[in-house]
C-alpha positions, 0 to 999 in steps of 0.5 A, a space after each residue: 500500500 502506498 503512502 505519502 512521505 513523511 520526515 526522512 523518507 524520499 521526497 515526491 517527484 516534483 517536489 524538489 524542484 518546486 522548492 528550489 525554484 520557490 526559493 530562488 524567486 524568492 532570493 530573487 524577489 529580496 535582491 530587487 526590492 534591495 536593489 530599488 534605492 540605489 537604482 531609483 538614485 542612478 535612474 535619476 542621475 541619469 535623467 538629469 544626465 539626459 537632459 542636459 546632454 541634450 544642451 551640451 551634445 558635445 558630452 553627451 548624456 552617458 558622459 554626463 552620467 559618470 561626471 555627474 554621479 561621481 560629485 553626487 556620491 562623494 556627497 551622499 556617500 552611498 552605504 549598504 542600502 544602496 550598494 545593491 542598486 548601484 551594482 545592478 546599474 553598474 553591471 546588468 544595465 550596463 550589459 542591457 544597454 550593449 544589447 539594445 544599442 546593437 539594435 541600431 547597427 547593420 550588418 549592411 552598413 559595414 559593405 556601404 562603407 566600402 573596402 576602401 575605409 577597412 585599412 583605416 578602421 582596423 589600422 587605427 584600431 591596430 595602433 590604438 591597441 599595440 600602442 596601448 599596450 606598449 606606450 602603457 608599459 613604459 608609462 607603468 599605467 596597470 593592465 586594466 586601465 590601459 586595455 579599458 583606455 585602448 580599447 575606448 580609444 580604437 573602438 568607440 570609447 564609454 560603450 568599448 569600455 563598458 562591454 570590456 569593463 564587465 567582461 574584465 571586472 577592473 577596479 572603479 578607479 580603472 573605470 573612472 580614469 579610462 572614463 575620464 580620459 574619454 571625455 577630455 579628449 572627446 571635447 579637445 576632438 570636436 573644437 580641434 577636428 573642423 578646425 585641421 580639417 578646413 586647414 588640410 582642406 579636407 572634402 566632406 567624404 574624408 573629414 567623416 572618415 577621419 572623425 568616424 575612425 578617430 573620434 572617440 564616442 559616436 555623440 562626439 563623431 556626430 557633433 565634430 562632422 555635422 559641424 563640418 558638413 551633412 555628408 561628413 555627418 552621414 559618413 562619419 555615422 556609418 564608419 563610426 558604427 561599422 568601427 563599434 562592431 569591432 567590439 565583438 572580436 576585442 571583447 571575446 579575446 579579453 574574455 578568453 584572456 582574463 578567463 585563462 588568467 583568473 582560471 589558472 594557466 591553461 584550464 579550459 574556460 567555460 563558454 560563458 566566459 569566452 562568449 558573455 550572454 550580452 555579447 550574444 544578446 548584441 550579436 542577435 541585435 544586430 543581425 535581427 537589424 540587418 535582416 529587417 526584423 526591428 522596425 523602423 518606427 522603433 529605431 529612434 526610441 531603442 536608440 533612445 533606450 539603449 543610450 539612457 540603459 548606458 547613462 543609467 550605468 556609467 551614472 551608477 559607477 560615477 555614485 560608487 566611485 571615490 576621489 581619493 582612489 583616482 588621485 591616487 593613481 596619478 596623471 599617467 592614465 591621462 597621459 596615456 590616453 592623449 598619447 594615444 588619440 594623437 596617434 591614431 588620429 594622425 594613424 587615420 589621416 596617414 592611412 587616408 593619404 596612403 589610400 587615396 581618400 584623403 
């Protein structure tokens, strides 16, 4: 005769399953009610943020987010009760916000370009990852900052940074001068690009493949080249998004990196450190846009969603940062990064000459 179990005898099927899954919403149910102070707090710094990137294009809201966050922190100097929120802006909307961007990149804008910006892009991206890496040694700048600086550098600055930052893990203050040197010389880029451009004479055609290959963020590419011209702005865009797309194959091989670091010698990595779930997420992103599977009406507003998601991270990182830790790493990083913006670009309008396209 059967019998329904009592203490100590076997567990009906099912059972065991219902109360871990039971248990793990309830575990997560606690995290987000912990995680709603601190992330109400990022969510309004980063509409602030927004705001005023509106008025000052040349930053940007992302931008605005960290600079705005960091002051904000050093003043209300978050605590336990808003740690938790913090770290869910700082981490999975950092991670969302790579996503949703990828929304707004098509695989077909990489062949519109043309082969003739290939050199260029991946010349500059050369340069501004061997020339971090090398002139970051001799400078004594540690790992973490000097890849976040290169990678934001050759790539497309805070959205490089955030997509390398949560595969590498760096410390806040990496963040904060990688961060920090982006926006210095996203401003000195476009008061200084119109003006050398008009100097060398410089068609609109070039002027956008420079600023696309060598300006850092996209909000500072299309502030730099709609100055200069609406076809600069047109070209400067789609370089400038076909040079993000270099994301994908820099991240995967720091993953793999840091996975064999952290792992241990040569310990096989697990897949999901190689291949971060965001990085899938952006993948999928982009090929639904490539194949027409995100309508057009969204575009605006999923760009709109992906750039708030962003300022909404960099704003909760700038909240958990600390002065001290960023004074105490000297003026190096910074260093670093000018080195590098001059050189690639003079490395892109090099390539240009070389090409036929300046």
């Amino acid at each position: 005769m059967s019998t329904w179990p009592v203490s100590g005898s076997p567990a009906l099927p099912g059972v065991g399953l219902l109360r871990a899954t039971t248990a793990r919403l309830g575990r997560a149910g606690r995290v987000v009610r912990g995680a709603g102070p601190g992330l109400a707090l990022a969510l309004a710094v980063a509409a602030v943020a927004t705001g005023l990137g509106r008025l000052l294009p040349v930053l940007g809201g992302p931008v605005l987010g960290i600079l705005l966050g960091a002051p904000a922190g050093a003043v209300i100097r978050p605590g336990r009760i808003l740690a938790p929120g913090l770290a869910v802006a700082a981490r999975p909307l950092l991670q969302a916000s790579i996503v949703v961007l990828g929304t707004g990149i098509s695989l077909q804008q990489v062949v519109r370009v043309g082969l003739g910006s290939l050199p260029v892009m991946l010349g500059t991206l050369a340069v501004a990852l061997g020339g971090g890496w090398l002139l970051g040694r001799l400078l004594g700048v540690s790992g973490d900052t000097r890849a976040l600086v290169s990678v934001g550098t050759g790539i497309c600055g805070a959205s490089a940074i955030a997509a390398v930052a949560s595969v590498i893990e760096p410390r806040r203050t990496d963040l904060a001068y990688a961060v920090g040197t982006i926006v210095t010389f996203n401003v000195a880029a476009v008061l200084l690009f119109p003006v050398v451009g008009h100097a060398l004479a410089m068609d609109q055609a070039a002027f956008g493949l420079w600023a696309g290959t060598a300006i850092n963020d996209t909000s500072s590419v299309v502030a730099a080249a709609v100055s200069y011209g609406p076809q600069a702005a047109q070209e400067g865009v789609v370089v400038k998004l076909t040079r993000t797309l270099m994301i994908v194959p820099v991240v995967l091989a720091l993953a793999l990196l840091h996975g064999r670091r952290s792992g241990g010698g040569t310990r096989r990595v697990p897949w999901r450190k190689v291949v971060p779930l965001f990085l899938v997420g952006f993948l999928l992103a982009a090929g639904a846009q490539s194949l027409g599977l995100v309508p057009a009406g969204w575009h605006d507003a999923l760009a709109l969603l992906g750039t708030f998601l962003l300022t909404t991270a960099l704003a909760g990182i700038g909240l958990t940062l600390r002065f001290a830790d960023m004074r105490a790493a000297g003026f190096r990083p910074l260093l670093l990064g000018g080195l590098l913006w001059v050189a690639v670009a003079a490395t892109s309008l090099g390539l240009q000459a070389v090409t036929g396209a300046l």
